[in-house]
Backbone as JSON, one array per atom type, in Angstrom:
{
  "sequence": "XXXXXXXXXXXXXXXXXXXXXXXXXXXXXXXXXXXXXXXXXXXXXXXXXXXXXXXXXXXXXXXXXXXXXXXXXXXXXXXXXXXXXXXXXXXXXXXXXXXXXX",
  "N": [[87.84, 85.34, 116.63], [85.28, 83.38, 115.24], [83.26, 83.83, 112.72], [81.63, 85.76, 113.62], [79.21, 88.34, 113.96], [78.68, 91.75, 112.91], [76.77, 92.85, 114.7], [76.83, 91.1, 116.66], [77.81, 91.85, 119.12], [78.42, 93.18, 122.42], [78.82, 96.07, 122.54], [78.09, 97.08, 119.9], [75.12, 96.38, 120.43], [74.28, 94.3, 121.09], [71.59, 92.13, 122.82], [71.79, 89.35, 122.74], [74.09, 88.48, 123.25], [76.85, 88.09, 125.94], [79.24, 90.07, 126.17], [81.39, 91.73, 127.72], [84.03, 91.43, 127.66], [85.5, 92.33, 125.05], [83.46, 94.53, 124.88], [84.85, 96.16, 126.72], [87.26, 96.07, 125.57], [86.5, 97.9, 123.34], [85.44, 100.18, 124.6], [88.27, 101.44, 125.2], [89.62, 101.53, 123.27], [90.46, 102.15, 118.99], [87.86, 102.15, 117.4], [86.45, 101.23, 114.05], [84.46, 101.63, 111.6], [83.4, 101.25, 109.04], [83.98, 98.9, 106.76], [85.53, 96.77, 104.73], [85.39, 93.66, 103.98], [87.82, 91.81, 101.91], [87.57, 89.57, 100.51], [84.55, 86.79, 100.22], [85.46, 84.24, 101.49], [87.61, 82.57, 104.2], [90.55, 82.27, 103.72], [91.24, 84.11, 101.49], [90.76, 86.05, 102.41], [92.19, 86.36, 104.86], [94.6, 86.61, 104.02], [94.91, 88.96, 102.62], [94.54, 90.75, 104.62], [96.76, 90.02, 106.17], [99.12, 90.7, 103.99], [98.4, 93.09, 102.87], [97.41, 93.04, 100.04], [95.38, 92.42, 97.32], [93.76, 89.52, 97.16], [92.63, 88.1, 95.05], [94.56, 89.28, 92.79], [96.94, 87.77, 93.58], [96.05, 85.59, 92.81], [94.59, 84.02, 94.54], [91.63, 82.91, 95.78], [92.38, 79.61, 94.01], [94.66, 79.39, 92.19], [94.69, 76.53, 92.13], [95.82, 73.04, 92.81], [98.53, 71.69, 95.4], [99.26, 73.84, 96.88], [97.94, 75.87, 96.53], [96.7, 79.02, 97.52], [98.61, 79.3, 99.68], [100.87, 81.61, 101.23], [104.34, 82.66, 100.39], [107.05, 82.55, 101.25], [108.7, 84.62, 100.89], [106.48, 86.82, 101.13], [106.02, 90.2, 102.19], [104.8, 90.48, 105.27], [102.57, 91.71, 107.33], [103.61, 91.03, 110.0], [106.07, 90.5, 110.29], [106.44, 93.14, 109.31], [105.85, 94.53, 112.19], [107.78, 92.99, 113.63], [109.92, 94.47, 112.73], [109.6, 96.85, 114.01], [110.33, 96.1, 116.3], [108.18, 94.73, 117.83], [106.74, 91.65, 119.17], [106.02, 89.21, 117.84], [102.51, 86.62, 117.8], [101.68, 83.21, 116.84], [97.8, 82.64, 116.96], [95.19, 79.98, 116.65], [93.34, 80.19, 113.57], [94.9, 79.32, 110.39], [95.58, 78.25, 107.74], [97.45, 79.55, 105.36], [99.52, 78.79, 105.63], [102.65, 76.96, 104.26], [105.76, 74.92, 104.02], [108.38, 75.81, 105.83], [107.12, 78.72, 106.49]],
  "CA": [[86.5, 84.83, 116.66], [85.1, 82.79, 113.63], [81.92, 84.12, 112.21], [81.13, 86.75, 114.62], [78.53, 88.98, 112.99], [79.07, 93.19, 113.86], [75.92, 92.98, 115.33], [76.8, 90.14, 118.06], [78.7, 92.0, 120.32], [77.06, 94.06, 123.24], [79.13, 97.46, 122.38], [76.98, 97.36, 118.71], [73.88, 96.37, 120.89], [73.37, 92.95, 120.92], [71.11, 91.73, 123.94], [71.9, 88.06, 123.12], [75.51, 87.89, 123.41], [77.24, 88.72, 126.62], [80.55, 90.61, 125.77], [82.09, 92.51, 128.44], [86.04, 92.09, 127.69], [85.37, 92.46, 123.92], [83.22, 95.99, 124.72], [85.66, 97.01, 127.4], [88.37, 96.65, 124.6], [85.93, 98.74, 122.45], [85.3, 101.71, 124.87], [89.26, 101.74, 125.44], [90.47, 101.47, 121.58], [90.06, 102.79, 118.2], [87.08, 101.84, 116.63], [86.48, 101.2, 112.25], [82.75, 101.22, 111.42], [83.1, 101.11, 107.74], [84.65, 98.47, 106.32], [84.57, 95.49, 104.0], [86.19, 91.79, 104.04], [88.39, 91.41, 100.85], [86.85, 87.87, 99.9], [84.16, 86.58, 101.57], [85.98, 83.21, 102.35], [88.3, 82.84, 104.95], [91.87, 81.99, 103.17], [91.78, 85.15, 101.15], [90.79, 87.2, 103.52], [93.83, 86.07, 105.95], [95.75, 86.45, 103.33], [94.61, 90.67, 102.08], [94.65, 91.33, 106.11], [98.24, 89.71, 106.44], [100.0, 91.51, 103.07], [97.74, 94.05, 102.68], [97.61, 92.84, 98.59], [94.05, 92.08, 97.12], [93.75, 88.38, 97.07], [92.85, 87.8, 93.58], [96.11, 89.75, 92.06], [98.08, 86.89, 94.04], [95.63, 83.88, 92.46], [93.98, 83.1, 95.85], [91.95, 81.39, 95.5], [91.98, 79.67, 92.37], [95.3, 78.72, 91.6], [94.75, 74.97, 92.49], [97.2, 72.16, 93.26], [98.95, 71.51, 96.75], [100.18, 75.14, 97.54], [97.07, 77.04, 96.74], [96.3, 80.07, 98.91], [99.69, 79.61, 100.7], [101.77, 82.31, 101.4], [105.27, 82.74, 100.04], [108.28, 82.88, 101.97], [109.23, 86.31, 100.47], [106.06, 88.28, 101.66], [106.17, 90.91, 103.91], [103.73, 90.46, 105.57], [102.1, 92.44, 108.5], [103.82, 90.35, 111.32], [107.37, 90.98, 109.6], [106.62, 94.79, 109.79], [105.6, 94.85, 113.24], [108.73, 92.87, 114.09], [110.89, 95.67, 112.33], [109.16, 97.72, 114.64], [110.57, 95.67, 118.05], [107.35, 94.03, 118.59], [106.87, 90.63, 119.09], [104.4, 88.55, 117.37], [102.81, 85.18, 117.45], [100.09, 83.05, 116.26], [96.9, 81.94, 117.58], [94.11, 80.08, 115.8], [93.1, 79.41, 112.35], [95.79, 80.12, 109.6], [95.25, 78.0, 106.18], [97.86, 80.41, 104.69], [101.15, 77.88, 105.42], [103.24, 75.57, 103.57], [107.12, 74.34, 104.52], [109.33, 77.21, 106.27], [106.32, 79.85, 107.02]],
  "C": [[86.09, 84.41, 115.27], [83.73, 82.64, 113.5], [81.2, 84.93, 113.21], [80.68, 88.14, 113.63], [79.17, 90.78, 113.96], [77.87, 93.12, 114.71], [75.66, 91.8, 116.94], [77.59, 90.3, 119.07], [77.81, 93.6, 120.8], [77.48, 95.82, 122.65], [78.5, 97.78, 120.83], [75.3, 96.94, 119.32], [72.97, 95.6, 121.15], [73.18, 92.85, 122.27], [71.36, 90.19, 124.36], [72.93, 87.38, 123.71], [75.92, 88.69, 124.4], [78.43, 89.53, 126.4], [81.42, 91.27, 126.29], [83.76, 92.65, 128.24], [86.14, 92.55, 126.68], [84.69, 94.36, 124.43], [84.1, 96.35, 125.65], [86.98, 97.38, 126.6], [88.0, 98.05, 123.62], [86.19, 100.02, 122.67], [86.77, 102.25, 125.15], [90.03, 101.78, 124.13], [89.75, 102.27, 120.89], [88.94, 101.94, 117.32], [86.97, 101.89, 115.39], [84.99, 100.51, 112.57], [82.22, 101.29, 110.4], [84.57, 100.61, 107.43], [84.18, 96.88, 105.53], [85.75, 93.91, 104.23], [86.88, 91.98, 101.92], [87.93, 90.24, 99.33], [85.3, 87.54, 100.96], [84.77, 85.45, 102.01], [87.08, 83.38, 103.25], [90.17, 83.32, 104.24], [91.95, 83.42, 102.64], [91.91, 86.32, 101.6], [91.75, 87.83, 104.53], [94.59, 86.49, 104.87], [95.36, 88.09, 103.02], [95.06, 91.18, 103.54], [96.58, 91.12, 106.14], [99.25, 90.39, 105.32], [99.14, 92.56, 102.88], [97.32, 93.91, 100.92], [95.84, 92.07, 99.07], [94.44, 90.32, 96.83], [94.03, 87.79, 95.18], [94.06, 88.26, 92.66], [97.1, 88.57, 92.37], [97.45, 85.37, 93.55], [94.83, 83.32, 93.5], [92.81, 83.83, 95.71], [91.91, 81.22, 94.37], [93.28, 79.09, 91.28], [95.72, 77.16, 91.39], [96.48, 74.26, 92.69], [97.38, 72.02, 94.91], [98.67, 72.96, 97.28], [99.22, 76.16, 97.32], [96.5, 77.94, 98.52], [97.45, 79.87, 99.66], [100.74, 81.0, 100.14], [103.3, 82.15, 101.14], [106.13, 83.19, 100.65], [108.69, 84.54, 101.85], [108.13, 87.19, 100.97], [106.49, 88.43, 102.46], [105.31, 91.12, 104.16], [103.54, 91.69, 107.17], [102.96, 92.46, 110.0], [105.49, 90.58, 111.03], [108.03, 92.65, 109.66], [106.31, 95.2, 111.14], [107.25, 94.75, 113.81], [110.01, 94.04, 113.85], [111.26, 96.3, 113.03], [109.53, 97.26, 115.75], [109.09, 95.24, 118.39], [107.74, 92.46, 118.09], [105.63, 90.0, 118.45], [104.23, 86.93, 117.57], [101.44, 84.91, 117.05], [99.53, 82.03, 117.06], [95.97, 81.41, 116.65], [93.96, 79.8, 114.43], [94.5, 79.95, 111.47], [95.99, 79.51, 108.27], [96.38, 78.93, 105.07], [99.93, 79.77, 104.65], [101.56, 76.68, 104.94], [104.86, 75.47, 104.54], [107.61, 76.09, 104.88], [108.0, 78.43, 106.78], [106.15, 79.19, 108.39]]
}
């Protein structure tokens, strides 16, 4: 979801937004109710979530040119350690974080 506030989903209490598969995931999972965003823009954010590394240590954003904010063949990223693990992964949705070969 892109720009979905905590407060716009019904299992935090919103009246405006309908949400039923979103709170049925809620009351069946583990919930995190303190936490912060890395960056506030998107790119670095994808990018702290996906290596777990603070954005700025890696230059994103900020290092300009073509290849800024892309991801480097060599991390290991999140989706790399799952696979380790026998899961499967794939992608949906926004991702600003690829160049050639990723």
């Amino acid at each position: 979801m892109d720009d979905l506030g905590w407060m716009d989903l019904g299992y935090q209490g919103s009246t405006f937004y309908n949400t039923p598969n979103i709170d049925k995931v809620a009351s069946e999972s583990m919930r995190f109710s303190q936490a912060y965003s890395a960056h506030p823009r998107c790119v670095p954010s994808r990018y702290a979530i996906i290596t777990g590394k603070f954005p700025a240590r890696a230059g994103i954003p900020g290092r300009g040119g073509r290849d800024s904010g892309h991801l480097d063949s060599s991390e290991f990223g999140i989706a790399k350690a799952f696979k380790q693990g026998g899961y499967a992964t794939f992608f949906a949705g926004k991702w600003h974080l690829a160049s050639k070969g990723i």
